[in-house]
Backbone bond lengths (Angstrom), bond angles and torsions (degrees), N, CA, C in turn:
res aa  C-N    CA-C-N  psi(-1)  N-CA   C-N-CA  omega(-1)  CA-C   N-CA-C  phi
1 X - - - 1.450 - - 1.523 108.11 -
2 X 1.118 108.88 153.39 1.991 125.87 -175.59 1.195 82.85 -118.39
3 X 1.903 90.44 157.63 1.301 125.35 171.23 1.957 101.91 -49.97
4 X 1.276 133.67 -51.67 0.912 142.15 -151.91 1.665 104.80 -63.66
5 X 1.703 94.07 -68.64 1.496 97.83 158.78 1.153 137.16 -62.21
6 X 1.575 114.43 5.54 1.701 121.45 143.22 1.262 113.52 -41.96
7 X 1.003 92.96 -80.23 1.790 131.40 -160.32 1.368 93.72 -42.07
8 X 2.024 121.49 -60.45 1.333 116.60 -168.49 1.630 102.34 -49.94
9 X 1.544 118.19 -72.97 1.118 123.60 -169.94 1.592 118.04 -35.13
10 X 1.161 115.94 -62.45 1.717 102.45 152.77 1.462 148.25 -5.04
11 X 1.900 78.92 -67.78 1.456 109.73 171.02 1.849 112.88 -35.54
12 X 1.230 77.44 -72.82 1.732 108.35 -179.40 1.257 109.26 -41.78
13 X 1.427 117.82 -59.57 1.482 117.93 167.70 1.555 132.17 -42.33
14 X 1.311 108.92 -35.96 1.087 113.76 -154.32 1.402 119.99 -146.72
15 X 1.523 96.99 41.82 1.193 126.15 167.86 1.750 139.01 -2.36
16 X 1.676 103.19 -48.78 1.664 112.92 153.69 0.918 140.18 -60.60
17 X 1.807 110.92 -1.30 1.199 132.01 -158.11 2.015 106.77 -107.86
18 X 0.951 131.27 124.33 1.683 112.52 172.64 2.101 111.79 -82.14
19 X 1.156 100.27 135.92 1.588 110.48 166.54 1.674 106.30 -11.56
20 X 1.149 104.56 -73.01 1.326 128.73 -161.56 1.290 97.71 -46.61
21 X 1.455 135.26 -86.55 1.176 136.95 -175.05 1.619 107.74 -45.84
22 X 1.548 135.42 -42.16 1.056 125.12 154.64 1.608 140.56 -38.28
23 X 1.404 88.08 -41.15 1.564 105.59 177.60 2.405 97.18 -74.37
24 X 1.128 95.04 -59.51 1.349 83.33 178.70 1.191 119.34 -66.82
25 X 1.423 154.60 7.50 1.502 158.61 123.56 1.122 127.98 -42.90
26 X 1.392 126.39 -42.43 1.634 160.79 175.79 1.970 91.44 -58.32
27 X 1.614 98.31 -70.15 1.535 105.24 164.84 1.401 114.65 -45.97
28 X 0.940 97.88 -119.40 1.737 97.40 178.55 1.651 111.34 13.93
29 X 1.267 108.31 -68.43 1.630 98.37 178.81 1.359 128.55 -60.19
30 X 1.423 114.10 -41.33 1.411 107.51 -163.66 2.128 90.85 -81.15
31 X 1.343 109.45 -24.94 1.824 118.03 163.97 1.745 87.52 -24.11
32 X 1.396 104.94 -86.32 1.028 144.67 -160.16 1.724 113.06 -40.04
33 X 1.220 103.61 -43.88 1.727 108.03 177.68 1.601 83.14 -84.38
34 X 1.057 145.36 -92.40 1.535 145.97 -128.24 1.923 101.27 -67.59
35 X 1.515 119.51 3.85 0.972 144.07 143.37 1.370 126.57 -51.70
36 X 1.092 113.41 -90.64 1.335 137.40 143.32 1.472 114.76 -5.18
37 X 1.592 105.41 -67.17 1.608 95.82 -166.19 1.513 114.88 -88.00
38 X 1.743 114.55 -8.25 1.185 120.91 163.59 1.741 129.82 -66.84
39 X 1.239 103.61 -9.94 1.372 129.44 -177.16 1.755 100.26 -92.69
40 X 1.657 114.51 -32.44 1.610 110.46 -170.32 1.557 105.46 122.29
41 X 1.197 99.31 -44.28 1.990 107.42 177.46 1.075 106.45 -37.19
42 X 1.855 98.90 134.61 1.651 105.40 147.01 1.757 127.58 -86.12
43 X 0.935 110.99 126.91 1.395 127.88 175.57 1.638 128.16 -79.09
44 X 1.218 116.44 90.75 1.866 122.90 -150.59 1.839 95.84 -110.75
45 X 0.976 97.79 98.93 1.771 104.11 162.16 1.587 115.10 -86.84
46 X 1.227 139.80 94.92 1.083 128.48 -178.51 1.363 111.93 -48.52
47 X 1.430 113.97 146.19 1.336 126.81 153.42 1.801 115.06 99.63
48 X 1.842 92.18 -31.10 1.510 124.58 -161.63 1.658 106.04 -102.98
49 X 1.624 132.40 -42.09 0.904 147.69 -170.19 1.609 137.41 129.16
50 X 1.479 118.29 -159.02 1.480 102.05 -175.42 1.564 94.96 -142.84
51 X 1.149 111.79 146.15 1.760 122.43 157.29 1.163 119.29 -109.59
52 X 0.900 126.12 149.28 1.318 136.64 -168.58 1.342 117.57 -164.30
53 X 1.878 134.26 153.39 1.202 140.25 169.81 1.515 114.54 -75.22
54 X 1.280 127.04 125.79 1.419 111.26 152.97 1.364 120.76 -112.85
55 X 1.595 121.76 148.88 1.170 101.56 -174.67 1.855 115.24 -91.86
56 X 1.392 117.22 171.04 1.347 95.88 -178.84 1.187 83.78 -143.01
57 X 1.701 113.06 134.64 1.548 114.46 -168.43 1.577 113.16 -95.33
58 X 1.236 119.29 166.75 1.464 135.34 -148.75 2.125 92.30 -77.16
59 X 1.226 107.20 117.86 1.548 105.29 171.88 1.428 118.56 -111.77
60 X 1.461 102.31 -154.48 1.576 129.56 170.38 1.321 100.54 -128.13
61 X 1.399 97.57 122.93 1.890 112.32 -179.00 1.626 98.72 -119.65
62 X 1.082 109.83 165.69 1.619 121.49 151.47 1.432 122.94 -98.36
63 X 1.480 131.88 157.21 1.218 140.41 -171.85 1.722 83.74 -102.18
64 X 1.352 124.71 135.71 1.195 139.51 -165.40 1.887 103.51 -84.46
65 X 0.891 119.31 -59.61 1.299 128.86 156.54 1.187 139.55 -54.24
66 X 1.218 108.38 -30.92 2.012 107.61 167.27 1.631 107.77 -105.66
67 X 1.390 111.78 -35.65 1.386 118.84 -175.86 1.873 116.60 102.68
68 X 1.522 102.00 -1.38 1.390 100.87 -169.10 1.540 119.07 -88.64
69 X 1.080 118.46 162.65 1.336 123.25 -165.36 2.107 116.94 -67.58
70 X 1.418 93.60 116.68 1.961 82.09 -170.77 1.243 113.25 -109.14
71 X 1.619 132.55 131.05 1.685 104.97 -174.17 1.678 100.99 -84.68
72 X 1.593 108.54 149.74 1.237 115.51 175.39 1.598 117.54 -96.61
73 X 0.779 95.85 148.04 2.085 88.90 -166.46 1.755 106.22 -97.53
74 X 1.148 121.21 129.93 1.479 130.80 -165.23 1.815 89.67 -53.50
75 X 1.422 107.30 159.01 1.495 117.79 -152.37 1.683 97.18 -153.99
76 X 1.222 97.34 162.54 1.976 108.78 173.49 1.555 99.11 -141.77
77 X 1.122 119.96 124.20 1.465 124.16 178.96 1.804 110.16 -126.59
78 X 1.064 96.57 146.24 1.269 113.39 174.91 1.803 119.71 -46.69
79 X 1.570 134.65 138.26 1.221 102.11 -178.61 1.943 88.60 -150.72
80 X 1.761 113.78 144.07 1.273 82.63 -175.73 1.893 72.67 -141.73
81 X 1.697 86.62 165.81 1.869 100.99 -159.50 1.610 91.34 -131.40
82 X 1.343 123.52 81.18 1.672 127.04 170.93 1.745 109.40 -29.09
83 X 1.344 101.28 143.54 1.704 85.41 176.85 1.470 108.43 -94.94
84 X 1.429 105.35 -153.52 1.526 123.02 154.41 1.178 119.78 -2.95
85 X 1.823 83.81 -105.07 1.866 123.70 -165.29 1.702 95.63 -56.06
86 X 1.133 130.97 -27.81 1.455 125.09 -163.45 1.580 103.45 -97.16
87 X 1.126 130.30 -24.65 1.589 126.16 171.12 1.416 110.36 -105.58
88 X 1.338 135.87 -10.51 1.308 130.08 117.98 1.671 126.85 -15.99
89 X 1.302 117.22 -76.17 1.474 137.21 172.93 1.423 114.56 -44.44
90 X 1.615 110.04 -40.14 1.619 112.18 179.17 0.818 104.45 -90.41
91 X 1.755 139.32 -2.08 1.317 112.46 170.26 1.475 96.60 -152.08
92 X 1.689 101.16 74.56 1.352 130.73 140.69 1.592 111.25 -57.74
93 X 1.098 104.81 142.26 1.794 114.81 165.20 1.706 109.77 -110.19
């Protein structure tokens, strides 16, 4: 699913509501997490999961094609940990 087909599904739901203001709510939040984790914060949705930063420290890689030695530059990547109720759901029987 896309952001877009967020918004529709919403839409649909919640009929009293216009796109627009849906679509700018949808924003706001995900604003709001990629906020968050740019700052270092963990980000805990109950039920749904968690995001969080990890750091990944500066190495020695190889160039795949020549074989020679490349330095890798220390990095922060995105990291997210499904909870409960949501890996529950995927593995209904």
């Amino acid at each position: 699913m896309i952001k877009s087909e967020l918004v529709e599904k919403l839409a649909e739901e919640n009929p009293h509501l216009f796109q627009r203001d849906i679509e700018n709510i949808v924003n706001a939040i995900l604003d709001e997490i990629g906020d968050a984790m740019a700052r270092g914060d963990r980000v805990e949705l109950r039920g749904f999961g968690a995001f969080s930063v990890k750091n990944r420290p500066a190495r020695i890689g190889r160039n795949p094609r020549t074989g020679e030695q490349v330095d890798v530059s220390e990095k922060y990547v995105p990291q997210f940990k499904a909870g409960k109720e949501i890996r529950e759901r995927l593995n209904r029987d």
